[in-house]
N, C-alpha and C positions, 0 to 999 in steps of 0.2 A: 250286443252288450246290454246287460240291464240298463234301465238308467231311472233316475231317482223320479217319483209320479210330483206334479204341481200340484199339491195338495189343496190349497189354498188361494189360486190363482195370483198369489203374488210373483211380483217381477225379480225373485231373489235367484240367481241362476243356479243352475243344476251342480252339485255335485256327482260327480264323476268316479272321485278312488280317493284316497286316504291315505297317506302317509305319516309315521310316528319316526321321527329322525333323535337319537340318542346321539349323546356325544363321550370319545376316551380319549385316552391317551396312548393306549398300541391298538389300534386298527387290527390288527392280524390277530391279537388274542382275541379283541374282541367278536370280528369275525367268524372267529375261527369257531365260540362258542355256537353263534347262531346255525350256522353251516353242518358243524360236526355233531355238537352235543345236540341242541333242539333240530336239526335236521329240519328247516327252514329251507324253502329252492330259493338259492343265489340268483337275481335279476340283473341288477346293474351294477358295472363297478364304473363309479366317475373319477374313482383316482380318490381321494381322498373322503369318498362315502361310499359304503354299497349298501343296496337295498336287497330286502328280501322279501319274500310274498308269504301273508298269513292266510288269506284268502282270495278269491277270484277278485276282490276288487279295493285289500288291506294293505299295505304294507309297511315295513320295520325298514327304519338305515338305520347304519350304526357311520357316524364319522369322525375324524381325526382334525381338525381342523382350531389354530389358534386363536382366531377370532370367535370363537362359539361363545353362543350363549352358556351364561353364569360364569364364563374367564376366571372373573376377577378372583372370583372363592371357587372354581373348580367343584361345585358342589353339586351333586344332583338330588338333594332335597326337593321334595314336595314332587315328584314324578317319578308315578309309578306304572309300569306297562300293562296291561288286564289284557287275556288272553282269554275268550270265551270259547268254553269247551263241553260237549256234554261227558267226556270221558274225562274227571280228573283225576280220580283214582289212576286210569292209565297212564295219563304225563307223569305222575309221580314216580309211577313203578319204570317207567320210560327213561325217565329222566334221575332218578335214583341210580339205575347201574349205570347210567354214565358218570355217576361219581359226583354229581350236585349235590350239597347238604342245602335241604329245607330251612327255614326261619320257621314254615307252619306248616305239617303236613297237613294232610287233607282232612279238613274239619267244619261242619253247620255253623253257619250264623245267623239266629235267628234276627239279630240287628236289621243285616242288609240282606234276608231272605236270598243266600245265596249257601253255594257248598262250593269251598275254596281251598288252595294251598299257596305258599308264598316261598316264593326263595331269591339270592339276590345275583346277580350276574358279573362276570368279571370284570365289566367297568363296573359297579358302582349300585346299579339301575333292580330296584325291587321288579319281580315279575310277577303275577296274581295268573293263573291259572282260574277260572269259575266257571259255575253252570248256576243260571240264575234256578229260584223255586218256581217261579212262573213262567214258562218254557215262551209265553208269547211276549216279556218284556219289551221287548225292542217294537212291538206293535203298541205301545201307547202313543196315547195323542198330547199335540201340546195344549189339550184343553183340559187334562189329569190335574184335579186340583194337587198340590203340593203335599196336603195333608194324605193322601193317597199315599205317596211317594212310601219306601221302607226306611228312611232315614229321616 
């Protein structure tokens, strides 16, 4: 198992794997989009979440659950799922004949140096497809001043 380097010799403990837990109201469609349309490998079903694997050490739930967060307003404002990819063209063309309409197809941003498409999923939940311009992003340090940053 990879597992995350102590960069810094701080006593902050290790992450391990990542989960992004979404919430709906049918389980099964929503499911069913992860599973059939994005073609996502099904891992766990706990009965009322299942998770699916993005990567070796990512993963998505989608759960059903009445106590979820944002209840009150059933809203899934302000979270949106980003999916890093180098082929986005491909998810498009991929994810097009399965009959997904886009919000954005695949288009530059010179803003946030990235090249992206957007669409939105049966519960609710925006999805971002990208491939950053800087292929080594995720190799910054936390000592990148801010004004670096693309935003």
């Amino acid at each position: 198992m990879n597992e995350e380097p102590n960069r810094d010799n701080s006593q902050r403990p290790e992450i391990n794997q990542s989960i992004v837990f979404t919430y709906c109201d049918d389980l099964e469609l929503a499911s069913k989009f992860f599973r059939e349309t994005m073609e996502l490998e099904f891992v766990v079903d706990q009965g009322a979440c299942h998770i699916y694997r993005l990567t070796g050490l990512s993963y998505l739930g989608v759960c059903c659950l009445p106590d979820r967060p944002g209840s009150v307003s059933r809203s899934q404002a302000g979270v949106m799922i980003t999916i890093v990819s180098s082929d986005v063209d491909g998810w498009h063309d991929f994810l097009t004949s399965k009959g997904v309409n886009y919000i954005k197809k695949p288009s530059h941003s010179e803003r946030f140096s990235v090249y992206s498409s957007l669409f939105e999923s049966p519960h609710g939940y925006r999805i971002e497809i990208q491939s950053f311009d800087d292929k080594n992003w995720h190799k910054k340090t936390s000592h990148s001043k801010v004004a670096d940053l693309p935003f």
